[in-house]
PDBQT receptor file of N, H, CA, C and O in Angstrom, charges set to zero:
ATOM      1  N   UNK A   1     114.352 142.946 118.227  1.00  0.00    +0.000 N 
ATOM      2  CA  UNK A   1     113.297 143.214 117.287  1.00  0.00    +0.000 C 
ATOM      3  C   UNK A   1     112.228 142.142 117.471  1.00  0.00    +0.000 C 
ATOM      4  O   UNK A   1     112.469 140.970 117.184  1.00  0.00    +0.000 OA
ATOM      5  N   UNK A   2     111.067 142.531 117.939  1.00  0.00    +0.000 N 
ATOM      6  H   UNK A   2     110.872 143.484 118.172  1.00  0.00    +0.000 HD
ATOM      7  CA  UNK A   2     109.977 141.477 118.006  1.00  0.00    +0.000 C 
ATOM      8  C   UNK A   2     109.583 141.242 116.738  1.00  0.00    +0.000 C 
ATOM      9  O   UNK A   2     109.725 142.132 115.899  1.00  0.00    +0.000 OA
ATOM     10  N   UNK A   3     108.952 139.839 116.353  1.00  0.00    +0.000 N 
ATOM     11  H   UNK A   3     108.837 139.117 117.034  1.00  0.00    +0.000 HD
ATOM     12  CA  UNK A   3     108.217 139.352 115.562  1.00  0.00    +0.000 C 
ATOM     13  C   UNK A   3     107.184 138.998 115.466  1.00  0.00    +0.000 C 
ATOM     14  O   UNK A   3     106.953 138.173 116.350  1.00  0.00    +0.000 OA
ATOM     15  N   UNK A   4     106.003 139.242 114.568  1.00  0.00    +0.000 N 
ATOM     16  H   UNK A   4     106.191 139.912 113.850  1.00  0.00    +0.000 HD
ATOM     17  CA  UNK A   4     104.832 138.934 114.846  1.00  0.00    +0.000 C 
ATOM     18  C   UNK A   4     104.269 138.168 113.285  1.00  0.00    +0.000 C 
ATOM     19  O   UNK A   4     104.388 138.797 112.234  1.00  0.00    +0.000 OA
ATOM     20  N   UNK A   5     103.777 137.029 113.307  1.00  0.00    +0.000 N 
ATOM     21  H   UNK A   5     103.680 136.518 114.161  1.00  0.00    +0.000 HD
ATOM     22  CA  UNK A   5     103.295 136.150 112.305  1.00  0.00    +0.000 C 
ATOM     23  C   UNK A   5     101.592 136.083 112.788  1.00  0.00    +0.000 C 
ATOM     24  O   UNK A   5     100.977 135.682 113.776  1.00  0.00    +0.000 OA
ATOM     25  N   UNK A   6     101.322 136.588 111.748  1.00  0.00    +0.000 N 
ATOM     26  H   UNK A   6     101.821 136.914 110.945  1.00  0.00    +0.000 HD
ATOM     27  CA  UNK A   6      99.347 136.943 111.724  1.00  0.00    +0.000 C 
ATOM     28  C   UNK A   6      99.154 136.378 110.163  1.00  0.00    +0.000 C 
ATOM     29  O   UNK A   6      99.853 136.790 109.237  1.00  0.00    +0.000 OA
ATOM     30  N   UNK A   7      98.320 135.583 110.038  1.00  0.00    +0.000 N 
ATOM     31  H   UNK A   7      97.752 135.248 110.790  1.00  0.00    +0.000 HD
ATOM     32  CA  UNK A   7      97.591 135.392 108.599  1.00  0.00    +0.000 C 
ATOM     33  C   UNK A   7      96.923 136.402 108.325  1.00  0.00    +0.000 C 
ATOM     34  O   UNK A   7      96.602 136.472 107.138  1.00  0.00    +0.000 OA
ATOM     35  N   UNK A   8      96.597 137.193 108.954  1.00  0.00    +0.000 N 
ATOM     36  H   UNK A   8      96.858 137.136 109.918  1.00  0.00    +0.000 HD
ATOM     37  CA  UNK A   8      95.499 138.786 108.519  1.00  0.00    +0.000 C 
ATOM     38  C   UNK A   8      96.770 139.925 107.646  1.00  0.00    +0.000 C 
ATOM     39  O   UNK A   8      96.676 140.660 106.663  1.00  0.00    +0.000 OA
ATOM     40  N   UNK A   9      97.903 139.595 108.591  1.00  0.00    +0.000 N 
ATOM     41  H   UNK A   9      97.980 138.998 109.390  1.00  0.00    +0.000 HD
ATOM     42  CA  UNK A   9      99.009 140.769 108.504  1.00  0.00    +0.000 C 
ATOM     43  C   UNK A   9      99.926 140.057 106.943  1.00  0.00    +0.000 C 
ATOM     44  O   UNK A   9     100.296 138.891 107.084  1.00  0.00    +0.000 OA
ATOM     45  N   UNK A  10     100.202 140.626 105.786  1.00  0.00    +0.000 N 
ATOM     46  H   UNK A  10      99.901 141.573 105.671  1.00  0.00    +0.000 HD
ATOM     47  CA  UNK A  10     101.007 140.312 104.877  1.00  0.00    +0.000 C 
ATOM     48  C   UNK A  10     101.066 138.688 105.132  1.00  0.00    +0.000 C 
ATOM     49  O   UNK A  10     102.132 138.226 105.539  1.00  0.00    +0.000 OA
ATOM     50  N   UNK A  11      99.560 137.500 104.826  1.00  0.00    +0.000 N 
ATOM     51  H   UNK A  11      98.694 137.875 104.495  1.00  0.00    +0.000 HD
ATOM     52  CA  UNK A  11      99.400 136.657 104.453  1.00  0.00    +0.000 C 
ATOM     53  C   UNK A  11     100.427 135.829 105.374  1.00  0.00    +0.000 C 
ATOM     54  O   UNK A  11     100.935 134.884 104.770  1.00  0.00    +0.000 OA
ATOM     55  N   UNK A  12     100.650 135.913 106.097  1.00  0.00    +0.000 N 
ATOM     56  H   UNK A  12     100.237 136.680 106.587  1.00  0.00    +0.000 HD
ATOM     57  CA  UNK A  12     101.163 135.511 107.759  1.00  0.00    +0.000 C 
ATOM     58  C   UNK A  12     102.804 135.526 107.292  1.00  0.00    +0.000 C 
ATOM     59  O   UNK A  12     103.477 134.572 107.684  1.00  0.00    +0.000 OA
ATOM     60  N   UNK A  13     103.207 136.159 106.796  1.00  0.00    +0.000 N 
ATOM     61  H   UNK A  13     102.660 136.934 106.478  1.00  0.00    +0.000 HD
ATOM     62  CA  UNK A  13     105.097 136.273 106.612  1.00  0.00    +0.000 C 
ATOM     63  C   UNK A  13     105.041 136.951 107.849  1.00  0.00    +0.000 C 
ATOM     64  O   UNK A  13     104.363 137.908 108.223  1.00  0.00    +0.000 OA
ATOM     65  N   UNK A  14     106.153 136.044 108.577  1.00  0.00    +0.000 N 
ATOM     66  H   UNK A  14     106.703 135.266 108.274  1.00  0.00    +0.000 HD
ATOM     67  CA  UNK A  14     107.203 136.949 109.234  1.00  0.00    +0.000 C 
ATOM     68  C   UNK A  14     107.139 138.530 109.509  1.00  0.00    +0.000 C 
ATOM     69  O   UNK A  14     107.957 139.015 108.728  1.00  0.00    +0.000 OA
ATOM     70  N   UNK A  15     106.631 139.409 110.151  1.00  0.00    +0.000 N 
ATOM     71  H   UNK A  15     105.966 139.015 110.786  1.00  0.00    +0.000 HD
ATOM     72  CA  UNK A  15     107.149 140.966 110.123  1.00  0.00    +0.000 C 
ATOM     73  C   UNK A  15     107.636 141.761 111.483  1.00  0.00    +0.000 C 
ATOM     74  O   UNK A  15     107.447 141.203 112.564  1.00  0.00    +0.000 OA
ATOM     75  N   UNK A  16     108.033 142.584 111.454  1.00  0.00    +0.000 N 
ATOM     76  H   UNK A  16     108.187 143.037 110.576  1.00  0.00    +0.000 HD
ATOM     77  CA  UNK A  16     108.449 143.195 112.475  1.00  0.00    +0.000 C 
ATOM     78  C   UNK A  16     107.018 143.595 113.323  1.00  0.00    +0.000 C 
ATOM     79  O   UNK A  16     105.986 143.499 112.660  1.00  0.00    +0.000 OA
ATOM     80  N   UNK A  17     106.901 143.990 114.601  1.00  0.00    +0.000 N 
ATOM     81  H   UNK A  17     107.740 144.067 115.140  1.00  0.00    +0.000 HD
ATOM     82  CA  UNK A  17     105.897 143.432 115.112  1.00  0.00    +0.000 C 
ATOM     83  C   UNK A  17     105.319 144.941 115.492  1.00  0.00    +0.000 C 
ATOM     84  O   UNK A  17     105.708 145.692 116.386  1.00  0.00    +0.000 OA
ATOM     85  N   UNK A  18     104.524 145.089 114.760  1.00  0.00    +0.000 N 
ATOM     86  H   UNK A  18     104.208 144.479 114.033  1.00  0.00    +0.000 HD
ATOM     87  CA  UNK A  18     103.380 146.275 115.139  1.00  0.00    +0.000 C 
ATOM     88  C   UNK A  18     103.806 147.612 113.614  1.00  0.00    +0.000 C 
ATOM     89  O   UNK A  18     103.777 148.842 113.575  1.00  0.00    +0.000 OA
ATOM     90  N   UNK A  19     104.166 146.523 112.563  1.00  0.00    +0.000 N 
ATOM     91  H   UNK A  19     104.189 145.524 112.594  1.00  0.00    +0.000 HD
ATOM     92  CA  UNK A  19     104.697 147.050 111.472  1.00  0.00    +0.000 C 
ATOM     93  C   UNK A  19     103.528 146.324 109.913  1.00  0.00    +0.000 C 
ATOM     94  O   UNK A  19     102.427 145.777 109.966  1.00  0.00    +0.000 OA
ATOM     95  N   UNK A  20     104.269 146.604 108.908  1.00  0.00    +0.000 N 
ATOM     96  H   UNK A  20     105.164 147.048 108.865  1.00  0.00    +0.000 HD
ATOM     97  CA  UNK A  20     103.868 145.976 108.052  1.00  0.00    +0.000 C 
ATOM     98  C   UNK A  20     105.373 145.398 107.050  1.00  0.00    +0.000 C 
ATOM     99  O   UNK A  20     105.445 144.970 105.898  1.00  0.00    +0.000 OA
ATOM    100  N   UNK A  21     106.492 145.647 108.174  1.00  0.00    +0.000 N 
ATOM    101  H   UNK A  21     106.434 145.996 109.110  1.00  0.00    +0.000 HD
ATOM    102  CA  UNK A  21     107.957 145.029 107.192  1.00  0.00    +0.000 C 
ATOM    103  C   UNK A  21     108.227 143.742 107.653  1.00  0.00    +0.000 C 
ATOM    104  O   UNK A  21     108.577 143.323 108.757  1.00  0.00    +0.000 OA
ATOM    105  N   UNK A  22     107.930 143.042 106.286  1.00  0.00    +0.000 N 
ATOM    106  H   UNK A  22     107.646 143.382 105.390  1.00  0.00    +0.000 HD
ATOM    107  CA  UNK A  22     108.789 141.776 106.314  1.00  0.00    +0.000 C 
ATOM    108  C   UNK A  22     110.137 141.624 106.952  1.00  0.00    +0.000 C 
ATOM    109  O   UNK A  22     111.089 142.304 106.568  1.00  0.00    +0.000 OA
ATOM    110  N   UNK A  23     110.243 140.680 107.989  1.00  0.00    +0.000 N 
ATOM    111  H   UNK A  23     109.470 140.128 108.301  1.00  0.00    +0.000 HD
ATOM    112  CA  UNK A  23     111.718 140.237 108.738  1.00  0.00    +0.000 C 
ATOM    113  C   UNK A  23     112.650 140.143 107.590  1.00  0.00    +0.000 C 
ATOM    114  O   UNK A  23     113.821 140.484 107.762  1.00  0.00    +0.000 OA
ATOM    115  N   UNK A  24     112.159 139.618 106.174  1.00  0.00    +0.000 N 
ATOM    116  H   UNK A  24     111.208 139.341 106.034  1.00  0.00    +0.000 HD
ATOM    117  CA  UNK A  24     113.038 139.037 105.414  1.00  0.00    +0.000 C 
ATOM    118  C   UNK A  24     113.634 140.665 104.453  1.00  0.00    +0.000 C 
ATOM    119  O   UNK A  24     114.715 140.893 103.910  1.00  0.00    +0.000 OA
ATOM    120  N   UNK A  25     112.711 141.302 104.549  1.00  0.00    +0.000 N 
ATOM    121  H   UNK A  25     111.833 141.117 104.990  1.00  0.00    +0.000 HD
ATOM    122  CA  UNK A  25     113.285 142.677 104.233  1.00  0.00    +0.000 C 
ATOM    123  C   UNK A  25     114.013 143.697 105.117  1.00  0.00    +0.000 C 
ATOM    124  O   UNK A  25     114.808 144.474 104.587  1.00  0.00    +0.000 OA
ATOM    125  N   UNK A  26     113.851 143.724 106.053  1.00  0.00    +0.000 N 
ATOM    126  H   UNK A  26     113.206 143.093 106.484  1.00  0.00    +0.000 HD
ATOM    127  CA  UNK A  26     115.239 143.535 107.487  1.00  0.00    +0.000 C 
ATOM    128  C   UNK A  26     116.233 143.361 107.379  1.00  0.00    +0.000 C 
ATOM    129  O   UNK A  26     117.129 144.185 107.195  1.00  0.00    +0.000 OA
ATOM    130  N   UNK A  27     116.333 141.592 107.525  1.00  0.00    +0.000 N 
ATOM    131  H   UNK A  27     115.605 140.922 107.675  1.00  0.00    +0.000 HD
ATOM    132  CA  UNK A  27     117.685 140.841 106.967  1.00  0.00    +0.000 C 
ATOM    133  C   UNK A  27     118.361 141.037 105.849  1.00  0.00    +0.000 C 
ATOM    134  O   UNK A  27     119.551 140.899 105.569  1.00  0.00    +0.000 OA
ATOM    135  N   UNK A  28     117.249 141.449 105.130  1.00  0.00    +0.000 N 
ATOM    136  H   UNK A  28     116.282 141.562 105.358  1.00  0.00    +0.000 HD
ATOM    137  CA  UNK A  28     118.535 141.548 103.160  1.00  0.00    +0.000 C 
ATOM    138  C   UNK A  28     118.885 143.207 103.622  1.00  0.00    +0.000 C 
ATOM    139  O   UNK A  28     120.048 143.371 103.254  1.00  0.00    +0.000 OA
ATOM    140  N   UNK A  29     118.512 144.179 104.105  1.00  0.00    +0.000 N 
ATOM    141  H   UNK A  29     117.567 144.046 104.405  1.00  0.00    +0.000 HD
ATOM    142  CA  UNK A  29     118.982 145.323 104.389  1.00  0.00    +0.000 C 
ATOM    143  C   UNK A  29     120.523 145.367 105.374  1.00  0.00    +0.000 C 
ATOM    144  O   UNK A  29     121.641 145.872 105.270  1.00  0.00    +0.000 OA
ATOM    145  N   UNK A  30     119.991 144.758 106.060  1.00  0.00    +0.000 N 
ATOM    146  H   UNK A  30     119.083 144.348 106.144  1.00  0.00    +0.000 HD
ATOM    147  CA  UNK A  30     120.911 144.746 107.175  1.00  0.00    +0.000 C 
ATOM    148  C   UNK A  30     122.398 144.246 106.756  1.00  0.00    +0.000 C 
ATOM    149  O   UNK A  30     123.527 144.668 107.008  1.00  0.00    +0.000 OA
ATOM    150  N   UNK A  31     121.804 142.974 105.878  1.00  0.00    +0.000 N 
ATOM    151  H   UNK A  31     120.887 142.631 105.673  1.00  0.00    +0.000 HD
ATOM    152  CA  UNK A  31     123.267 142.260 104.921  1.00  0.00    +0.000 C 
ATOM    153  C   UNK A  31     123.660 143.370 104.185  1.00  0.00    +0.000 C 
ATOM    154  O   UNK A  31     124.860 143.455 103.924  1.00  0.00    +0.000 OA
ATOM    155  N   UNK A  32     122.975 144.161 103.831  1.00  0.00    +0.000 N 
ATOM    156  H   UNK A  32     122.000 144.091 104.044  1.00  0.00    +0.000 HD
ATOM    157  CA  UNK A  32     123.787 144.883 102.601  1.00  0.00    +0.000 C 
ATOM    158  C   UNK A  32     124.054 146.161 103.390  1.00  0.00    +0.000 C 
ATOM    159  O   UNK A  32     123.865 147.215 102.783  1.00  0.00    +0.000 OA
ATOM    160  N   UNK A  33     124.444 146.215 104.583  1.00  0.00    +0.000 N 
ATOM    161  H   UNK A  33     124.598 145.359 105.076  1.00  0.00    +0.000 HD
ATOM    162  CA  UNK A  33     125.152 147.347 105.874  1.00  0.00    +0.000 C 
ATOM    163  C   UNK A  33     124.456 148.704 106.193  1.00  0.00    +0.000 C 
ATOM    164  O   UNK A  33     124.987 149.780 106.469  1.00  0.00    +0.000 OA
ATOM    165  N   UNK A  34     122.927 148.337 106.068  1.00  0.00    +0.000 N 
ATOM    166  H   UNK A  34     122.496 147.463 105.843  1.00  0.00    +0.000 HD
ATOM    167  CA  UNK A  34     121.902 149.124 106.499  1.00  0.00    +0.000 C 
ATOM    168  C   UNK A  34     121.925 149.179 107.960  1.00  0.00    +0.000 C 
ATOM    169  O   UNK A  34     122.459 148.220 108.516  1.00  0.00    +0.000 OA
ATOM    170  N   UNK A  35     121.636 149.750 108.405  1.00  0.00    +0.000 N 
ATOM    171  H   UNK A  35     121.202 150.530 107.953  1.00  0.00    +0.000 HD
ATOM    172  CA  UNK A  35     121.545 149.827 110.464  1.00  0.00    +0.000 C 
ATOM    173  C   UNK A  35     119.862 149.615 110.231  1.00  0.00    +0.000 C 
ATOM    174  O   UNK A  35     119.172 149.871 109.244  1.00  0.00    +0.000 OA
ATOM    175  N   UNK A  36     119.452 148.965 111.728  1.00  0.00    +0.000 N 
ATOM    176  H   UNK A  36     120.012 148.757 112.530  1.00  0.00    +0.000 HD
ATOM    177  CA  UNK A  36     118.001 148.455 111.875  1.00  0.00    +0.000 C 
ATOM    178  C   UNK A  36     117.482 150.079 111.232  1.00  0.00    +0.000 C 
ATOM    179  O   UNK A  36     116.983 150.351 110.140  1.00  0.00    +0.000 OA
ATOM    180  N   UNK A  37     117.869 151.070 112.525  1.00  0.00    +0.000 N 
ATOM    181  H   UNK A  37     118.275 150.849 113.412  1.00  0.00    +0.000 HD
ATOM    182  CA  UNK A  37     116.788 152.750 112.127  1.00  0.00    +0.000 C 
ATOM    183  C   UNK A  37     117.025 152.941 110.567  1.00  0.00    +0.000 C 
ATOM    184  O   UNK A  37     116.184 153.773 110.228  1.00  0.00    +0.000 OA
ATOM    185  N   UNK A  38     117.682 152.610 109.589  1.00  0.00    +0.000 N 
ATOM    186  H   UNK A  38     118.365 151.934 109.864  1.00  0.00    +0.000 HD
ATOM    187  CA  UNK A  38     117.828 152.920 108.714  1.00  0.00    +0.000 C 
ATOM    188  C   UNK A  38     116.698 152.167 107.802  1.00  0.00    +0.000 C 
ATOM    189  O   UNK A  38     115.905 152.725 107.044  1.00  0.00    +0.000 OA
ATOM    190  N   UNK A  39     116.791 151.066 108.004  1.00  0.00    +0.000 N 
ATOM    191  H   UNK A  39     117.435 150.613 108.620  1.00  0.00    +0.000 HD
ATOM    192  CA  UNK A  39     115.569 149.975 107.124  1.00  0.00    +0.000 C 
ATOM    193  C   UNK A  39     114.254 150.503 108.028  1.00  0.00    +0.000 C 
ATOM    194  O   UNK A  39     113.200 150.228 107.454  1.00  0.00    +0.000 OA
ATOM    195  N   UNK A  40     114.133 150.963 108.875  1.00  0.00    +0.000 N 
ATOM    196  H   UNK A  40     114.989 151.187 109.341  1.00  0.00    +0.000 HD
ATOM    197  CA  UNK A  40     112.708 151.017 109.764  1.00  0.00    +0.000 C 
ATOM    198  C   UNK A  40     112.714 152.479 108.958  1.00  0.00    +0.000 C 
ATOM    199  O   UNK A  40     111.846 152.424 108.087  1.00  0.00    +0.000 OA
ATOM    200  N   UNK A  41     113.457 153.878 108.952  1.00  0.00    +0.000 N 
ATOM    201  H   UNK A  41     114.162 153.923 109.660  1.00  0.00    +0.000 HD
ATOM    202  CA  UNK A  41     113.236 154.877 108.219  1.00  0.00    +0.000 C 
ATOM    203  C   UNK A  41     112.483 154.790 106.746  1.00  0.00    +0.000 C 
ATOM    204  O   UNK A  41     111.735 155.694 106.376  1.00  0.00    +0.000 OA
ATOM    205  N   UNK A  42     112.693 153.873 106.117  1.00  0.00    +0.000 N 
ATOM    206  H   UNK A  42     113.301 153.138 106.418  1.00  0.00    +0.000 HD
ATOM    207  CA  UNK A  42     112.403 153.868 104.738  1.00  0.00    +0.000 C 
ATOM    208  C   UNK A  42     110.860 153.274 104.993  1.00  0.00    +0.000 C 
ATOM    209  O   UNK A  42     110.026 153.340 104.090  1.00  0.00    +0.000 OA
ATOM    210  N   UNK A  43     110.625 152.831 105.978  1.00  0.00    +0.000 N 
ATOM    211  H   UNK A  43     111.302 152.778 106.712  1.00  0.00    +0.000 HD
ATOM    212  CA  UNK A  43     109.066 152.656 105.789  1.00  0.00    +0.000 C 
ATOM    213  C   UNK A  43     107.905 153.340 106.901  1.00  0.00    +0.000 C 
ATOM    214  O   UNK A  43     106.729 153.004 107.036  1.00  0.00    +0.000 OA
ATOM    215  N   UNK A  44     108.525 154.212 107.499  1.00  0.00    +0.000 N 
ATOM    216  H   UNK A  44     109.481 154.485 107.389  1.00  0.00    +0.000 HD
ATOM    217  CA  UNK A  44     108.229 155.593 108.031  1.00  0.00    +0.000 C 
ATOM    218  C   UNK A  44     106.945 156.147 107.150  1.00  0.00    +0.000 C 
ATOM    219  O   UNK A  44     106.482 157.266 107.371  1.00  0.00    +0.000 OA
TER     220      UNK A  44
């Protein structure tokens, strides 16, 4: 999963890269036994 940190993009957090999802909303998905396509579906 690439990452891309932009101050233009969600005030430069962390996001998945050519997205608008926070890495850190990723990670808490993923902990709670989401699969990556599953957290990337919900913001489809």
């Amino acid at each position: 999963m690439p990452v891309s940190i932009n101050e233009k993009v969600m005030h430069g957090e962390p996001v998945v890269a050519g997205t608008r999802v926070p890495v850190k909303v990723v990670l808490g998905s993923l902990a709670a036994g989401m699969s990556f396509e599953e957290v990337m579906e919900e913001y489809d």
